[in-house]
C-alpha positions as CSV (number, residue, x, y, z in Angstrom):
1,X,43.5,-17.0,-20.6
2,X,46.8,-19.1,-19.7
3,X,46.8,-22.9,-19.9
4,X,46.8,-22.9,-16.2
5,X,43.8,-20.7,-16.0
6,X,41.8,-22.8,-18.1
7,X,42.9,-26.1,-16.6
8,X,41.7,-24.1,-13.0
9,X,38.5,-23.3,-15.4
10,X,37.7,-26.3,-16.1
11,X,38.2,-27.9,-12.5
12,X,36.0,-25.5,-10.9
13,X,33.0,-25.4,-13.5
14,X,31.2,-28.4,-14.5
15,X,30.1,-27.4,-17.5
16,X,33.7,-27.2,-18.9
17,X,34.9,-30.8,-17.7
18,X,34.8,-31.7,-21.0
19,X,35.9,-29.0,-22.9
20,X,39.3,-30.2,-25.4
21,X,42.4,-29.2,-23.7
22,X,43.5,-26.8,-26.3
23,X,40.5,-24.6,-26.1
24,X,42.9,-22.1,-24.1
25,X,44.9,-21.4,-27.3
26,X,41.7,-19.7,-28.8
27,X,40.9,-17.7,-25.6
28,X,41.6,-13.7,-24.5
29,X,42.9,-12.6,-21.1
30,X,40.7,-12.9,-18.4
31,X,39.3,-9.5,-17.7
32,X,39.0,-8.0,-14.2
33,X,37.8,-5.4,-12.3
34,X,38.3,-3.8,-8.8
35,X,35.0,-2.6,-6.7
36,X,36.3,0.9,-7.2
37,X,36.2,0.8,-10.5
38,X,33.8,2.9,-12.8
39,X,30.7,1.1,-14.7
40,X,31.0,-0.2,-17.8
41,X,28.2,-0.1,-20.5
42,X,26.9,-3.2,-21.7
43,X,27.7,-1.6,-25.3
44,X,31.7,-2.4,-24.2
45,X,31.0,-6.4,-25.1
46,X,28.8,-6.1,-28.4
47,X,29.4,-9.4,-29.5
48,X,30.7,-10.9,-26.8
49,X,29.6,-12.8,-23.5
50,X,31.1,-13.7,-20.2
51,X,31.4,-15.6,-17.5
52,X,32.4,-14.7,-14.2
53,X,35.3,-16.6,-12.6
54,X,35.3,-14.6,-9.7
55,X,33.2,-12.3,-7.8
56,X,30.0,-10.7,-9.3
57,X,29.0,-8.2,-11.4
58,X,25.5,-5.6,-10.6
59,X,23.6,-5.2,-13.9
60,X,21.8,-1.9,-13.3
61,X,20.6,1.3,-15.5
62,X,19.9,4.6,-14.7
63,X,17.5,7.4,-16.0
64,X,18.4,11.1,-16.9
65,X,17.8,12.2,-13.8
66,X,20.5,9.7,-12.5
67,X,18.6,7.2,-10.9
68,X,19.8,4.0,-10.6
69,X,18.2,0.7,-10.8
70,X,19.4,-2.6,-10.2
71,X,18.3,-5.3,-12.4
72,X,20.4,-8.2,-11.1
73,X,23.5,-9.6,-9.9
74,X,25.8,-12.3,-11.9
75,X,27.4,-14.2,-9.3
76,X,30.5,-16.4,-9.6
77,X,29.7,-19.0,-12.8
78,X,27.2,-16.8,-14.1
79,X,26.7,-16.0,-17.4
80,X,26.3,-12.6,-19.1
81,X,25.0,-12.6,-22.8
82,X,23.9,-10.5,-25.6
83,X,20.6,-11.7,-24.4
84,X,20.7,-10.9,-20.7
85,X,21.8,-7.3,-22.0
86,X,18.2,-7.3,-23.2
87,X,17.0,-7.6,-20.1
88,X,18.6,-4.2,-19.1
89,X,16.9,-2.3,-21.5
90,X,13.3,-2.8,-20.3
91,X,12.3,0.4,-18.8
92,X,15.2,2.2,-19.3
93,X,15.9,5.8,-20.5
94,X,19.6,5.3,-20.7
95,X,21.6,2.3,-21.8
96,X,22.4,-0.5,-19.4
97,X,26.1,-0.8,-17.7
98,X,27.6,-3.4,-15.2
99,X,29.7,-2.5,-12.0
100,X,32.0,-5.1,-9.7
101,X,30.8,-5.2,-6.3
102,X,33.9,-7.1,-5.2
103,X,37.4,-7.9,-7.0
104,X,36.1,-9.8,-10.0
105,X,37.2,-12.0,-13.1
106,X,35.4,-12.9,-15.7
107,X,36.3,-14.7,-19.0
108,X,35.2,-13.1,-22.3
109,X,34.0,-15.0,-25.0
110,X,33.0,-14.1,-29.1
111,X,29.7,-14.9,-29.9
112,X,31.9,-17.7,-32.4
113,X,33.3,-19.4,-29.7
114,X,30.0,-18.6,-27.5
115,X,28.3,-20.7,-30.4
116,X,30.8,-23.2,-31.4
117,X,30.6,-24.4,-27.6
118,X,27.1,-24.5,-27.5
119,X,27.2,-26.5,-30.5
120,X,30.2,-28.9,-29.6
121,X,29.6,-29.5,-26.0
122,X,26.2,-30.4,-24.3
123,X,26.4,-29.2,-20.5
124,X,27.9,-26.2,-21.9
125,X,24.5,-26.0,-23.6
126,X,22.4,-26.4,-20.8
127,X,24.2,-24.0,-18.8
128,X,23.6,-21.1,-21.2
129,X,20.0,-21.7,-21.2
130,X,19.4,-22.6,-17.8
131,X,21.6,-19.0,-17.3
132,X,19.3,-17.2,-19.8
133,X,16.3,-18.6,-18.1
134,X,17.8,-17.5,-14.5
135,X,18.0,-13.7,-15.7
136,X,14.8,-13.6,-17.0
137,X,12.9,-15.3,-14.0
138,X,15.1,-12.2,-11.8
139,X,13.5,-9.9,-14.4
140,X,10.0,-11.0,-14.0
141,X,10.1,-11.5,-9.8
142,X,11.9,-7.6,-9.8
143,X,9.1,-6.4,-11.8
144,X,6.4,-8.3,-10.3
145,X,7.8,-7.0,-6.7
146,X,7.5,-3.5,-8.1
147,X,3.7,-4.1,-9.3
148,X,2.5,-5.6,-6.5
149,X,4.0,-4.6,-3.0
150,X,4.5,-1.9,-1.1
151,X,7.6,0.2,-1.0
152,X,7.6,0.2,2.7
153,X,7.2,-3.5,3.0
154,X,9.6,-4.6,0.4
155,X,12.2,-1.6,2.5
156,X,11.8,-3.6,5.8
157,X,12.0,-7.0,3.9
158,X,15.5,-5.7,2.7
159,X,16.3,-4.6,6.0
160,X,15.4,-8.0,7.9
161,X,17.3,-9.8,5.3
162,X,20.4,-7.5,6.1
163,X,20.0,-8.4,10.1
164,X,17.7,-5.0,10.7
165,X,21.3,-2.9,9.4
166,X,21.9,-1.3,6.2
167,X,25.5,0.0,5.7
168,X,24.5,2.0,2.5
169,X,22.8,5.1,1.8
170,X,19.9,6.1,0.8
171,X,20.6,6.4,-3.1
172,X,22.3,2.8,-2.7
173,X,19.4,1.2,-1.1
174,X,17.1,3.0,-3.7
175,X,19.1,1.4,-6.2
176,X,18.7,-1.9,-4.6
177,X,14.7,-1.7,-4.0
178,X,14.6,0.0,-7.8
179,X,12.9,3.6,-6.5
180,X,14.0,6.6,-5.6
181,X,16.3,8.0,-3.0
182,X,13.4,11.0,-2.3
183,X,11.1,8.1,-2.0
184,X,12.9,6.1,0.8
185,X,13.9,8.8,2.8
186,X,10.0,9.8,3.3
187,X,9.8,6.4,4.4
188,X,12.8,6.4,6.5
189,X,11.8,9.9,8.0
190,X,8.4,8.4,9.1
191,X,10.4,5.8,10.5
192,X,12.2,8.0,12.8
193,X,10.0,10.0,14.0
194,X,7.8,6.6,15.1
195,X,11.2,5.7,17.0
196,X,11.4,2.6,14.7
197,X,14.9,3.5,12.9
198,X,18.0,5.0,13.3
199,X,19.5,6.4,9.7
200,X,23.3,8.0,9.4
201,X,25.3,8.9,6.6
202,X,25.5,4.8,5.3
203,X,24.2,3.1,7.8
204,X,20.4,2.6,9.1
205,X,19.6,0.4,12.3
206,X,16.2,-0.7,12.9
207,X,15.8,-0.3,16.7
208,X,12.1,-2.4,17.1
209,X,11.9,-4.7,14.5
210,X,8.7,-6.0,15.7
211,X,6.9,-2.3,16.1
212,X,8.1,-1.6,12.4
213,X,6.3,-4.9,11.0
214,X,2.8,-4.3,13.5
215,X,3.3,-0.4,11.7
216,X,3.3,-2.1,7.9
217,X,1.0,-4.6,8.7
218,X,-1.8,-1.6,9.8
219,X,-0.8,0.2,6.6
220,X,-1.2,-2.6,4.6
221,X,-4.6,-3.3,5.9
């Protein structure tokens, strides 16, 4: 990290206001990542944390059989830590990894300096466990979701949040709703042949919004 990235750093995140001026001296480069670019496994920072600067990073993992499951997202000033890898691992067959959904930048840290700033400065304190306790809660609500509602109604949940469109396919939106691409395109199928969607390679249009929530409320019943 430059001096001027770190006097940007510390502008931008409140935490850092009162970090010593020097601290850039001890500091790598900030890493970034493209959209394109492949996962990473968590493995890649053993011992390290980060931060992200810019953009966000998916926290997902995937099964043998290549399924993919996304845990969380860490948004600009989010924290990823030794301990938030953790959270990958639940459930998992295969080891966690991270992937940029935008252009991204993130500052790496050793879990020294990750400690020596807890230690030293007091918001920066508070942030890491107020960030630790954030990925946690996202843990329990994800699996909580999964326990105790229906794939079909959290699909059209996602859907409404979206605006009734979906510009992914069906093995990204599996990954976003944690199942199965087999298992929403049954769903999707039934859909469509109730008149209710329309589904293309990447994109999926809810035509009557209001006929697809009476159809879930009677299934739900």
């Amino acid at each position: 990290m430059t001096e001027g990235q770190f006097r940007e750093f510390k502008r931008k995140f409140g935490f850092a206001h009162s970090f010593d001026d020097d601290e850039w001296k001890h500091l790598g480069p900030v890493r970034e990542w493209k959209k394109d670019d492949s996962p990473f496994p968590v493995e890649e920072l053993e011992q390290r944390a980060l931060i992200v600067l810019k953009g966000s990073l998916r926290l997902t993992h995937s099964h043998a059989n290549g399924r993919e499951w996304t845990v969380c997202r860490i948004r600009e000033g989010g924290l990823f830590s030794l301990m938030a890898s953790g959270i990958g691992r639940i459930g998992a067959e295969a080891a966690p990894f991270l992937k940029a959904e935008e252009s991204t930048e993130a500052l790496v840290l050793t879990s020294e300096r990750l400690h020596r700033w807890i230690g030293k400065y007091d918001a920066f304190g508070v942030y890491v466990f107020d960030q630790i306790q954030e990925l946690y809660a996202a843990l329990s609500d994800r699996l909580s979701e999964m326990a105790t509602r229906g794939l079909a109604e959290r699909l059209c949940d996602f859907l409404e949040a979206g605006g009734w469109i979906a510009r992914l396919s069906q093995e990204e939106l599996a990954a976003e709703l944690s199942t199965t691409r087999e298992a929403v395109n049954r769903i999707l199928k039934s859909w469509q042949r109730d008149e209710l969607v329309e589904v293309s390679r990447k994109l999926i249009v809810v035509t009557n919004p209001l006929r697809l929530r009476q159809k879930i409320g009677a299934e739900n019943e």
